[in-house]
N, C-alpha and C positions, 0 to 999 in steps of 0.2 A: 392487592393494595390499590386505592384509588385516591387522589390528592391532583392541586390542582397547584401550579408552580405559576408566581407571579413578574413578571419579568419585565422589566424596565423598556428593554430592548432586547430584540431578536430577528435573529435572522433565518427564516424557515428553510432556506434552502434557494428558494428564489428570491427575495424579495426581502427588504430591511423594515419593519414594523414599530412601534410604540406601545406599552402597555399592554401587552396579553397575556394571556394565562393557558396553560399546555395543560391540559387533562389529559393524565397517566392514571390507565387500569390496568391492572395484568399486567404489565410490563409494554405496554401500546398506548400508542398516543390516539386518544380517540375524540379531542376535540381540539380546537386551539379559538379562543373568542377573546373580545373584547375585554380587557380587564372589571369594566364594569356588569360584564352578565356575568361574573360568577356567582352561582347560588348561593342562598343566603344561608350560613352553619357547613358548608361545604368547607373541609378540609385543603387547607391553602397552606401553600410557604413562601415567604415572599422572599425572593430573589436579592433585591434592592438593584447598588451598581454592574454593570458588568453586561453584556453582551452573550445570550445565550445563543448555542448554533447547534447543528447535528453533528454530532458527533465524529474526529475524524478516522478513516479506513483506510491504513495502509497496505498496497497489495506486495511490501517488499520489508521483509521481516528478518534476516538472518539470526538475531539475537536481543537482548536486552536481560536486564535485571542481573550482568554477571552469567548468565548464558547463553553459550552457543549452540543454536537449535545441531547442529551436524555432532556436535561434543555431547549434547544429552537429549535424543530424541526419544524424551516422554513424558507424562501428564505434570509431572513434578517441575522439569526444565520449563515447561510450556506456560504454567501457572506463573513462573517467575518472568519470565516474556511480558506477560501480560500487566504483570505489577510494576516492571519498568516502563513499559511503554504510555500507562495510563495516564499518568503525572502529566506526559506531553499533549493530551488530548485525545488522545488515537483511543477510540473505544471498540474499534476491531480491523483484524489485521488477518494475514495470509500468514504463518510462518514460513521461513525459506530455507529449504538443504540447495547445501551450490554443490558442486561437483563431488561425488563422495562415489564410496562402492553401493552397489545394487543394496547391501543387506541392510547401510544405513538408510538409504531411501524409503527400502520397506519398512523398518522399525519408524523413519517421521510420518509414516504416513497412518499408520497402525495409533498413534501415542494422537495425532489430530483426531481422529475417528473416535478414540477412548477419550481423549479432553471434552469431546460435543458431548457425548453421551453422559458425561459425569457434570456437566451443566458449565462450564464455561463459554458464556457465551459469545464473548469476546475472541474467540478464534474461530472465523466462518470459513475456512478455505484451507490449502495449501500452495503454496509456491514450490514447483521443481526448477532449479534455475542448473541446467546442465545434467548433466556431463557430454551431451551432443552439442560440444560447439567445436568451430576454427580454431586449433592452436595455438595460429598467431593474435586471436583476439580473445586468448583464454584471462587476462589479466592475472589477477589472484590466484584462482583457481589452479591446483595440483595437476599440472600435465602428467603426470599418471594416471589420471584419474578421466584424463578426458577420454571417447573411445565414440563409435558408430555404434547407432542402435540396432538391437537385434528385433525379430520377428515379437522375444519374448516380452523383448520392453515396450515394442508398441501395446500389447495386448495387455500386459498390465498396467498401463498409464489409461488405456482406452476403460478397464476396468473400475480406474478410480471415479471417471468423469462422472460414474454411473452413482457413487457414493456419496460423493460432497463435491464441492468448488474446487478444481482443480485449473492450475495454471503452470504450464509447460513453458521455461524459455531453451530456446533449442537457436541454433544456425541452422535456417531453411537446407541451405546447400549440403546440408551433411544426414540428412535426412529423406530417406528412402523416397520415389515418387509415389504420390498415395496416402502417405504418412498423416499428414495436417487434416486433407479429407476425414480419416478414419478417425481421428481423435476430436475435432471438430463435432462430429454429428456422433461421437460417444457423450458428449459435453465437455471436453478438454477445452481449454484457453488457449491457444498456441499463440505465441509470442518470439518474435524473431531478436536475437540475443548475443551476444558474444560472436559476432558474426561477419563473416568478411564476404558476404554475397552480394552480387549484382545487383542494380535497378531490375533489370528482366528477371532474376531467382527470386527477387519478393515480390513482382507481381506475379508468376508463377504461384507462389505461396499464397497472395490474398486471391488469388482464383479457388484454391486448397479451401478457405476458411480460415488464414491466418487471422487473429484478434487484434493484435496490437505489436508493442518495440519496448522491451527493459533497456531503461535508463538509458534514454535518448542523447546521443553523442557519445556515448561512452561504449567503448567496444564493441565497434561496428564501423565498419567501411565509411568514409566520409564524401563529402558532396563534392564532386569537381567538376572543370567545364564540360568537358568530355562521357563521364561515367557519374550519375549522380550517386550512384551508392546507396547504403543503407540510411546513411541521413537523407540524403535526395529523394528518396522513395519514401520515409515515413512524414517528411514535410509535403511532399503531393498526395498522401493519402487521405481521402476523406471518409473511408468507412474505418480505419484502423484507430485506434487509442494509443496512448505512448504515456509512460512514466517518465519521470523527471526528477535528479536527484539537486535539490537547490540547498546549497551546504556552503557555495561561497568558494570551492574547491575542486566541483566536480564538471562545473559547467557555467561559462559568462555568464554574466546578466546579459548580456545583448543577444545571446545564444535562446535563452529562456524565451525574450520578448518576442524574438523570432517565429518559438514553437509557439507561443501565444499565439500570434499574428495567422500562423498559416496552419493552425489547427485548432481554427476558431470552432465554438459550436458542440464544447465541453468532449473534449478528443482527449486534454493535458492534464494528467496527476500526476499529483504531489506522491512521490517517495521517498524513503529514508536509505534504503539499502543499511539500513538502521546493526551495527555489530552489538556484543555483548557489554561493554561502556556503555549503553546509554542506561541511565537510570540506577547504576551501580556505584560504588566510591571508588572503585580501582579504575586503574585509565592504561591498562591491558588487557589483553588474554590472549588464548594460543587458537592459533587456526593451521589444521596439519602436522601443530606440533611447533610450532615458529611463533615466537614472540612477537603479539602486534601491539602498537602502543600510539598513544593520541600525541601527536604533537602538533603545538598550534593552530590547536582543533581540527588536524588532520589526523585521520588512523591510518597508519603507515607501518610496512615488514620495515627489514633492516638495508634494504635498499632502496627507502625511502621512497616507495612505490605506494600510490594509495589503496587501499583492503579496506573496501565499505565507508560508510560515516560513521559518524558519530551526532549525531544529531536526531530530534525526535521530531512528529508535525508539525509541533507550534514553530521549532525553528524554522522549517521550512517555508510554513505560513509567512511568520514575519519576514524572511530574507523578500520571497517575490513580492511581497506588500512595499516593504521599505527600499531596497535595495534595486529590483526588478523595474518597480513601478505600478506594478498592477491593483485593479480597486482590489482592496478589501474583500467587497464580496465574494467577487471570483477567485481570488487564494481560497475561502471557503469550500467553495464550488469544489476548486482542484483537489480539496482535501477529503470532502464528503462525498459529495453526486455525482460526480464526474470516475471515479472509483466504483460507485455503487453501480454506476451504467456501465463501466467495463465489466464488471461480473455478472451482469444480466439480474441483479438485486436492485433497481432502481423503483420499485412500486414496495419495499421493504423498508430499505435502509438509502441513509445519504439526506434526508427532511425532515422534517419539525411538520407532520400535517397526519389526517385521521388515516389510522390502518396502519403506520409506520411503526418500528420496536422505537423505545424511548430512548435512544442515545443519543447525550447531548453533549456538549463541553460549556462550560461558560468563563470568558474572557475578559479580564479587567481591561482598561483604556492604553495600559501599554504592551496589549497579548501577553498577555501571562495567564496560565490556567489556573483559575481559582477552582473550579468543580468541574466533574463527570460523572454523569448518569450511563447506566450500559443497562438494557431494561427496564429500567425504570430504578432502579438501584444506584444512589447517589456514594460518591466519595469526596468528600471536603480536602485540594491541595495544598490551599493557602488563604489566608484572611483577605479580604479586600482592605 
């Protein structure tokens, strides 16, 4: 299919534009020009109001559409993931098992592997977020379920690197010496998480090949005068990336502006830690077995503990936009490119320019997602 999309305004990724037109071939963006050289009898749609951008990529997925990747890890669950999450803009995402047994791990990662193949393209990766963390920074997560890796888990996670996009959140300190190294230079992501380690354990680690910090301030050692901790160390880091859950709930505005501030230089994405609520009508489900439920847009056990969000991209968008403070652009940035560069996909995905896949989102004047393309394959959310 080749068409040529007329766009009022746009934002390619870097840069805010007027009047251009995005030629989609094959599911590739393989020109972007002036609205006035599109050729003459050339297959055109025209856009009108609304703000087209690349489409956004969450690297933190637990659920959506009504399920929970750990409750149904396969092509079916995965499919409905992906129809909840679109609506928000997110046109590809990581799914995430949290802490589970070995056999669910292997069934999410087998059901991602069969979703790519049977063409959804919308899931580029996986997220393994546990069962290697601190205890005491297990939040959610089933303390039964937490443990020490063995030989055998290194070698099947080092396996997977080899297969598709893999991203390991683990507590550095509970993780053999060697570990990070091996996974690292398999293709793993390693990602320091739920974790009560040192200033000196995570530079240790980004000596390893550590990547990046799931969900920056939230379960993980905090900064103090004395011992900067796991925040102290990922605010001084300049080769690591950090997600970010901006929900209104999980983390200040003043906290965010901060990671802004000292991980300038597209280090800060946007994530959802996104549960089975988003995109569904019911405002529960069970994780473990335990009834979790939204209340005043918090999802909360029955001890009134938070268990993920509730929330999709564009919330996220909006809150650092409105809320935060931050331009406009750069919530994009955090949404798209900045994600896309953490996965080593930034010559791919995360831009509106030639060679890129065609995912787009496009936003009315009060962010709200009117349409997405994933491909080149449009879905209409709402009328402008």
């Amino acid at each position: 299919m080749s068409e040529y999309l007329l766009a009022a305004r746009l934002f390619d990724g870097q840069s805010l534009r007027e009047d251009c037109a995005v030629h989609i071939d094959n599911g590739q963006v393989s020109a972007v020009v002036p609205a006035h050289d599109i050729p003459t009898g050339s297959p055109t749609t025209t856009l009108g109001d609304g703000l087209l951008a690349p489409g956004f990529i969450d690297l933190q997925v637990n659920g959506g559409g009504g399920v929970l990747f750990n409750n149904q890890p396969d092509v079916a669950g995965l499919a409905q993931m992906l129809a909840g999450h679109r609506a928000t803009g997110t046109t590809a995402l990581l799914p995430t098992l949290i802490s589970d047994t070995p056999q669910v791990h292997r069934a999410g990662a087998e059901a991602v592997l069969a979703a790519q193949a049977a063409g959804h393209a919308g899931v580029i990766g996986i997220h393994i977020e546990g069962p290697f963390f601190a205890p005491a920074r297990r939040g959610t997560h089933r303390q039964d379920r937490i443990r020490q890796p063995d030989a055998g888990d290194i070698a099947w996670l080092a396996s997977l690197g080899s297969q598709l996009t893999t991203v390991l959140t683990a507590a550095p300190e509970h993780l053999p010496a060697g570990a990070i190294t091996t996974l690292s230079q398999a293709g793993v992501l390693v990602c320091a998480g739920h974790t009560n380690a040192t200033y000196a354990d995570i530079s240790a680690a980004r000596a390893e090949g550590l990547r990046g910090f799931t969900h920056l301030f939230n379960a993980m050692s905090p900064l103090t005068s004395r011992e900067p901790g796991v925040v102290g160390a990922a605010l001084d880091a300049g080769d690591c990336w950090a997600g970010i859950i901006a929900d209104g709930h999980h983390v200040h505005p003043a906290s965010i502006r901060l990671a802004a501030r000292c991980l300038g230089g597209g280090k800060l994405c946007l994530v959802t830690d996104a549960m089975a609520t988003v995109g569904d009508s019911k405002d529960w489900f069970e994780l473990y077995g335990e009834r979790i439920q939204v209340r005043d847009g918090r999802l909360v056990n029955a001890e009134g503990a938070l268990a993920g969000s509730a929330i999709g991209m564009i919330d996220a968008v909006r809150y650092c936009h409105r809320e935060v403070g931050l331009p406009l652009p750069e919530c994009l940035r955090m949404a798209a490119l900045y994600p896309a560069t953490f996965l080593r996909r930034e010559h791919t995905l995360g831009r509106i320019a030639p060679g890129f896949r065609a995912d787009f989102v496009r936003l009315d004047n009060d962010l709200q997602v009117l349409d997405t393309w994933v491909a080149g394959h449009r879905q209409v959310h709402r009328k402008p």
